[in-house]
C-alpha positions in Angstrom: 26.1 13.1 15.3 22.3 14.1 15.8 21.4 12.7 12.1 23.3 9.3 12.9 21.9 8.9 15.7 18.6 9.4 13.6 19.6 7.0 11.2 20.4 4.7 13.3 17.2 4.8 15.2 15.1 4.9 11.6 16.9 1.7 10.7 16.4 -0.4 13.6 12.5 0.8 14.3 11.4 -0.4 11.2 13.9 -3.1 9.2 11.1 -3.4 7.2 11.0 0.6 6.3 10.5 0.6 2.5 14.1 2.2 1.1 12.1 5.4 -0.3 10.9 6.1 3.2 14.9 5.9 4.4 15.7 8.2 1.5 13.1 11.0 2.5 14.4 10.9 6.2 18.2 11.3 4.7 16.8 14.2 2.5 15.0 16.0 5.4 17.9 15.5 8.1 20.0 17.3 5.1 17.7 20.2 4.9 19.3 23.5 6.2 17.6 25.0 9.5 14.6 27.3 8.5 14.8 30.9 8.1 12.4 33.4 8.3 13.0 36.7 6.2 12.6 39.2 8.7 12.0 41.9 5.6 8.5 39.9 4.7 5.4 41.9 6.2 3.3 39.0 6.5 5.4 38.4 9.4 4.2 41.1 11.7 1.0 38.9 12.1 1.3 35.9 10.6 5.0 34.1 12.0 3.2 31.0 12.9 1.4 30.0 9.6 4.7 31.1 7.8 6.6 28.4 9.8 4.3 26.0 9.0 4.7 27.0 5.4 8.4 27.0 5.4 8.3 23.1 6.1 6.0 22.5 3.2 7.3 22.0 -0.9 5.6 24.9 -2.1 8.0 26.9 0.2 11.1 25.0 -1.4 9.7 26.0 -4.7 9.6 29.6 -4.1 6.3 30.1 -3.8 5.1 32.8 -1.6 1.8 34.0 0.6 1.2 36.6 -1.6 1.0 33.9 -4.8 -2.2 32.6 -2.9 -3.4 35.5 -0.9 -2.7 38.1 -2.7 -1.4 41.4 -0.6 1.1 43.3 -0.4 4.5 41.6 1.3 6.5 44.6 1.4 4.6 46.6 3.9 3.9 45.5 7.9 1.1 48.1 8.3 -3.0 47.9 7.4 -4.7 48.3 5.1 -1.5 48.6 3.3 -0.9 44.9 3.7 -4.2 43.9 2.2 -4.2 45.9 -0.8 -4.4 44.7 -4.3 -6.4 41.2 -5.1 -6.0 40.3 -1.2 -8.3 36.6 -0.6 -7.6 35.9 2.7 -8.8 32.6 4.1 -10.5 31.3 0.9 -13.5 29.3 1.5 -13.8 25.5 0.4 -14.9 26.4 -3.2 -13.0 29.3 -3.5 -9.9 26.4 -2.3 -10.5 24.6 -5.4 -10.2 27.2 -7.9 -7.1 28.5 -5.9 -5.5 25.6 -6.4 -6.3 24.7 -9.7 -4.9 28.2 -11.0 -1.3 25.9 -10.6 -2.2 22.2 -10.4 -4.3 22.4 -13.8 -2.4 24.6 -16.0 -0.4 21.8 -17.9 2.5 23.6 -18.6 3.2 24.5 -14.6 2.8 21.0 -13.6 4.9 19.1 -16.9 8.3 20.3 -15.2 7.3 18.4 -12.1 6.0 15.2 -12.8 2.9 16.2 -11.7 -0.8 15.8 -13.1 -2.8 18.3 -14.3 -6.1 16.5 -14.2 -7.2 16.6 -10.5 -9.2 19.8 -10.2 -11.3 18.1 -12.9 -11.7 14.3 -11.4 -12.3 16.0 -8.2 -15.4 18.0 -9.7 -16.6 14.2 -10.7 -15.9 12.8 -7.2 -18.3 12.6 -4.7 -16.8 15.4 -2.8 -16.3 17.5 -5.7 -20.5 16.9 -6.2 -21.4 17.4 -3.2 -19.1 20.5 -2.3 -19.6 22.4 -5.7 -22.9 21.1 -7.3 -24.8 20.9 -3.9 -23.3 23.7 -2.1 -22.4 21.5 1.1 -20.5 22.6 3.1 -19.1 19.7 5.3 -17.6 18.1 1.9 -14.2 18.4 2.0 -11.6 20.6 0.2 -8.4 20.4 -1.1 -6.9 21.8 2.3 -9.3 19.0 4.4 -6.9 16.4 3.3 -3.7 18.2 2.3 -3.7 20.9 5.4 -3.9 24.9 4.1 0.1 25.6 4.8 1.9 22.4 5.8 1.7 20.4 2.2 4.7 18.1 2.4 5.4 15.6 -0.2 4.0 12.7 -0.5 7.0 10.7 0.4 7.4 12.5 3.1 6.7 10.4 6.1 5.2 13.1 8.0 2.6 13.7 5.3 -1.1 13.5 5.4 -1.3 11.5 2.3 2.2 9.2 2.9 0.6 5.7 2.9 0.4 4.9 6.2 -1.1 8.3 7.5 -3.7 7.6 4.4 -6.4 5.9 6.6 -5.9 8.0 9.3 -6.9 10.9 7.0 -9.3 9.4 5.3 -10.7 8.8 8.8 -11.1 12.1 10.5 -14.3 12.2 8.6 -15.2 8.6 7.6 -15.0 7.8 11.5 -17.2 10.7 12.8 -20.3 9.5 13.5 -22.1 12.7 13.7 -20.4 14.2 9.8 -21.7 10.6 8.3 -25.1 10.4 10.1 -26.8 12.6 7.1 -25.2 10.6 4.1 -26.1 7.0 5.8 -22.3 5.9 5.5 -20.9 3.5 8.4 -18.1 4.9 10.4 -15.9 1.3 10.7 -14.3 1.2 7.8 -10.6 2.8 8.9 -11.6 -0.6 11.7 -12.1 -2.8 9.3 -9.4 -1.8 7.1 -6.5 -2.1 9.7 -7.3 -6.0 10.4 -8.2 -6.9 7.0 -5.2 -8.3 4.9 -4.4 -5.0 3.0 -4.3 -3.1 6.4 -1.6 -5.6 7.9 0.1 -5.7 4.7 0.3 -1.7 4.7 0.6 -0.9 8.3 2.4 -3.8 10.5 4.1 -5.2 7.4 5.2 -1.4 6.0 4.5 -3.3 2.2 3.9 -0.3 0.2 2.5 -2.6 -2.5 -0.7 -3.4 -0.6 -3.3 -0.4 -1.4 -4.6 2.1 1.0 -7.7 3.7 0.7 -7.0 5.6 -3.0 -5.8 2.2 -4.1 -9.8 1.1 -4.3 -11.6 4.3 -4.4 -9.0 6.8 -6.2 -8.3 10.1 -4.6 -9.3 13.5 -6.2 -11.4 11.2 -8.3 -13.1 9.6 -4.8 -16.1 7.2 -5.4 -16.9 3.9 -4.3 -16.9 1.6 -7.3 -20.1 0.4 -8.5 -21.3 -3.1 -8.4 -20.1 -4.3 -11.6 -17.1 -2.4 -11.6 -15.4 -4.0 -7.7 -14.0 -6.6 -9.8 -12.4 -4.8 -12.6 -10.9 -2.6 -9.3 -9.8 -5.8 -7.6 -7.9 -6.8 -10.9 -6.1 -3.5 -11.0 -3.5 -5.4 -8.2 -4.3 -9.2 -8.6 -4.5 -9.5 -12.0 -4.0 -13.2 -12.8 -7.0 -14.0 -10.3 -9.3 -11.7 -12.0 -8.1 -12.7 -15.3 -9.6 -16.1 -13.7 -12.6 -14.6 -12.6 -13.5 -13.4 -15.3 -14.4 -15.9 -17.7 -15.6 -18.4 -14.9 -19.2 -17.8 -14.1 -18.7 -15.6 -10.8 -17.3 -12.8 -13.8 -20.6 -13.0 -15.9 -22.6 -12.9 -12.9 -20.9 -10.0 -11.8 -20.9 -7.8 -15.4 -24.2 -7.8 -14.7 -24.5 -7.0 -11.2 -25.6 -9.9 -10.0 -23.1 -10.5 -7.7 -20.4 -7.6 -6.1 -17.5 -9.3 -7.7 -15.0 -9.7 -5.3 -16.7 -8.8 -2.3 -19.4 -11.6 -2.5 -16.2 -14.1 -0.8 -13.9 -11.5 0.4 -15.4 -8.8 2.0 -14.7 -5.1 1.2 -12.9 -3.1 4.0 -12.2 -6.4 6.2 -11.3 -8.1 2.9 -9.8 -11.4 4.1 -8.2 -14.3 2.1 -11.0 -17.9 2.3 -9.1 -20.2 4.5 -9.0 -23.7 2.5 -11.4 -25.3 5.3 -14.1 -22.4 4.7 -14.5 -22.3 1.1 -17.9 -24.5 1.3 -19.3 -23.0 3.6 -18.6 -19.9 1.8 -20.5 -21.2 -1.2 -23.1 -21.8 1.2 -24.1 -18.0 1.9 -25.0 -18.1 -2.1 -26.5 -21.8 -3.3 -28.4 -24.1 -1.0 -27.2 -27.3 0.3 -27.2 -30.3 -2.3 -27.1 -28.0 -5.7 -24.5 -28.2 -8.5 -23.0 -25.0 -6.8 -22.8 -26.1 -3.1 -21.3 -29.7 -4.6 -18.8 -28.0 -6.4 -17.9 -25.8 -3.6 -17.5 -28.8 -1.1 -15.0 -30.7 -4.5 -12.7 -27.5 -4.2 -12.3 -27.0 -1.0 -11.5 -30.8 -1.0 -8.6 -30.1 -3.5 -6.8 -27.3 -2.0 -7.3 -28.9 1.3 -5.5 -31.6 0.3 -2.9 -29.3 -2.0 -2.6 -27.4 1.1 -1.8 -30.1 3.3 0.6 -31.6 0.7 2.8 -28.9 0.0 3.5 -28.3 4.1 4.4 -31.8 4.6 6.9 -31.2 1.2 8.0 -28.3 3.5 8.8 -30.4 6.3 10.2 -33.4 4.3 12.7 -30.6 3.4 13.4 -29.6 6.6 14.0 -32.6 7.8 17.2 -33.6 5.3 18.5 -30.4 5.8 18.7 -30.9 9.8 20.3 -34.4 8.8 23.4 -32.4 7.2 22.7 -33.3 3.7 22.3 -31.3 0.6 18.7 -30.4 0.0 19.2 -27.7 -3.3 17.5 -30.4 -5.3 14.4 -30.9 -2.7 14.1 -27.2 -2.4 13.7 -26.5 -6.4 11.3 -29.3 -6.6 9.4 -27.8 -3.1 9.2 -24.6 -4.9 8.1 -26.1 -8.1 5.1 -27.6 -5.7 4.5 -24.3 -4.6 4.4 -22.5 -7.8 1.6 -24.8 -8.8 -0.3 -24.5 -5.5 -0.1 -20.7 -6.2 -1.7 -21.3 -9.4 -4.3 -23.3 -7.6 -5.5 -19.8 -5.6 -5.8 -18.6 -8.6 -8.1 -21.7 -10.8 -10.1 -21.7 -8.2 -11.8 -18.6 -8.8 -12.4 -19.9 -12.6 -14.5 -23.0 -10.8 -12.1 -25.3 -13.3 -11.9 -28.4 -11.4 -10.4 -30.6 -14.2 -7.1 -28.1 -14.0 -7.3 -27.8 -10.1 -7.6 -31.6 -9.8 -4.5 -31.8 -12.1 -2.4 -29.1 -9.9 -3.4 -31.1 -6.9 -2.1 -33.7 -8.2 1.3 -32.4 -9.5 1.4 -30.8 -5.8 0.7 -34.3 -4.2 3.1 -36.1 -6.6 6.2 -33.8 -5.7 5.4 -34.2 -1.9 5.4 -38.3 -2.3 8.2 -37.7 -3.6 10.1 -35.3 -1.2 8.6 -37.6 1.9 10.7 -40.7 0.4 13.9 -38.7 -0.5 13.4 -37.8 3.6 12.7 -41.1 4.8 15.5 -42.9 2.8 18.0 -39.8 4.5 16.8 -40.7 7.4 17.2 -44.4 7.0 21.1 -43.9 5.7 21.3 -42.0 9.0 20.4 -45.0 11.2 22.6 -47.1 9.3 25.2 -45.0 10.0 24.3 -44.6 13.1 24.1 -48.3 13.7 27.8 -48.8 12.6 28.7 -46.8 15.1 28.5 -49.3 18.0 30.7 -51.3 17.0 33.5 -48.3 16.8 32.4 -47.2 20.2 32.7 -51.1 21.9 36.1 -51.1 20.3 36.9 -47.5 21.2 35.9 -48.3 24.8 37.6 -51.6 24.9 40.8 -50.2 23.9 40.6 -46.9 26.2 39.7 -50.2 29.5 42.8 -52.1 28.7 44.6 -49.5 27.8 43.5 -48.2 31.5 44.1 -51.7 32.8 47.8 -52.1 31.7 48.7 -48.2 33.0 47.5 -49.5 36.4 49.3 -52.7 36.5 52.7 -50.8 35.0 52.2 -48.4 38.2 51.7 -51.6 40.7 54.8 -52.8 39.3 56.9 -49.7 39.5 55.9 -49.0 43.5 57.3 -52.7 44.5 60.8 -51.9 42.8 
């Protein structure tokens, strides 16, 4: 009764829930208590961190404390215990090559689905540099972002490294103030990242398309892409805008570093989609008032304006005949035909082609014209209709009075007999 209840709960909270989050909580509501063995000596001292162990996947996999720390299990006693290759609390680079004596050997991972690979990118990551080839010691380790006992799935909502619980990992560094001072890095970027459009996407929306913080910067392999590299990253996700980026002139600006690829419009943590009515004075930060540039800035915005404009008025057109009662599965084709081509106009835009924008404006414009009169004759057939009504309701009435009339005078003449 318990796991319904659960479910139930799950299901409501979050209608939204990707179906991979509702299968986890199934599979974990499914899970048998937890057991301790009462026959394994790391228990005499160590009950807690063997609990927290016992909820992790290394546990279901039969792995053990002595497969990482060494020791002897079968005794209660020291020194007995800690005989043997005993680590103990390995120290951050020690934590590395612990765990890359399993998640690099190839032929351990293979049977899992697993990579082999992230020992090595995280030796080329900026942590990785910093922790191993500079010796620092507030870089973080495998354990800083996966915990030391506790290493649930990914999937598993309760996870450090579960989408949404991303940036809040992430953050327990990035947003301390006092770690980032010596490096020079900001601390507002888990800020900016929750009211920028991939933040809402990912954690009001619950769209596990939109990326989280590995989606841009990788994880094990952690580094902020280069200048000429943003819009190659950016592309990764929204590939036919990049494809249109590229050969415009913004993309041969950017291969050579010129310009931040997508971030000289959009923004990099806060990254935000250019309202129509901003895109000149976007230009603006960039080329000076009265050049080519700023001109052709001030002719886009003009024709997605307009698009823009166009294809809600389509919207209501539609609307309209379908609150009239009539059939509208033509209108809405057509209505999504407009909109198909003022998606493609997000997408021109960034190639700065204003003979193909001008002719998607204008296939957007035609099929609204053309929606507005299907809309306006409905509602012109309505009043007509509505007009040869009065004529029904005079008689209706007329006949409902007489009708009346005659009743009464049949009752008059009834009472005198």
């Amino acid at each position: 009764m318990t796991a319904i209840l659960v479910l139930l709960t799950i299901g409501f909270a979050s209608p939204a829930a990707d179906v991979s989050a509702i299968t986890t909580n199934v599979r974990l509501l499914q899970q048998p208590p937890m057991r301790l063995d009462s026959t394994y000596g790391c228990l005499a001292c160590h009950a807690d961190k063997r609990a927290s162990f016992n909820q992790g996947v290394h546990s279901e996999r039969g792995i053990n404390c002595a497969d990482c720390h060494g020791g002897d299990p079968s005794v209660t006693t020291l020194p007995a215990a800690h005989r043997g290759r005993f680590v103990g609390a390995p120290d951050k680079v020690a934590t590395v090559s612990l765990c890359g004596s399993c998640h690099s050997d190839p032929n351990a991972m293979r049977q899992y689905g697993l990579p082999s690979g992230m020992v090595a990118e995280f030796e080329t990551s900026q942590h990785g540099v910093l922790l191993l080839q500079r010796h620092d010691q507030k870089a973080p380790t495998c354990t800083d972002c996966h915990d030391a006992h506790t290493i649930r799935r990914p999937d598993d909502a309760r996870s450090t490294v579960y989408p949404t619980n991303i940036p809040q990992t992430c953050g327990r560094c990035h947003e301390d103030k006092t770690l980032m001072a010596p490096y020079g890095l900001p601390t507002d970027q888990v800020e900016k990242f929750t009211r920028s459009a991939h933040g809402i996407a990912l954690l009001q929306k619950q769209n596990f398309a939109a990326p989280t913080c590995l989606g841009c910067h990788g994880s094990h392999s952690a580094l902020p892409p280069a200048t000429t590299e943003v819009a190659n990253v950016c592309s990764r996700c929204h590939v036919q805008v990049g494809r249109e980026f590229e050969v415009g002139p913004h993309g041969e600006a950017a291969r050579s570093g010129k310009l931040a690829g997508c971030l000289g419009c959009h923004g990099n943590h806060d990254t935000e989609r250019v309202p129509a009515t901003q895109i000149a004075a976007t230009c603006s930060k960039c080329h000076a008032p009265g050049t080519r540039a700023q001109t052709l800035g001030d002719a886009i915005q003009q024709d997605v304006t307009q698009a823009a404009q166009d294809l809600q008025a389509a919207a209501a057109a539609v609307a309209e005949v379908a609150r009239a009662g009539r059939q509208t599965g033509d209108m809405e084709f057509r209505y999504q035909t407009a909109r198909t081509a003022y998606l493609q106009i997000n997408e021109v835009q960034h190639h700065l082609d204003t003979d193909r924008l001008e002719e998607l404006t204008r296939r957007v414009r035609s099929i609204s014209r053309d929606l507005r009169a299907t809309a306006e004759a409905t509602a012109e057939r309505n009043w007509e209709h509505k007009l040869w009504l009065v004529p029904v309701w005079f008689l209706s009435l007329s006949w409902l009075a007489l009708s009346w009339l005659a009743l009464r005078r049949m009752e008059r003449e009834g009472s005198r007999l």
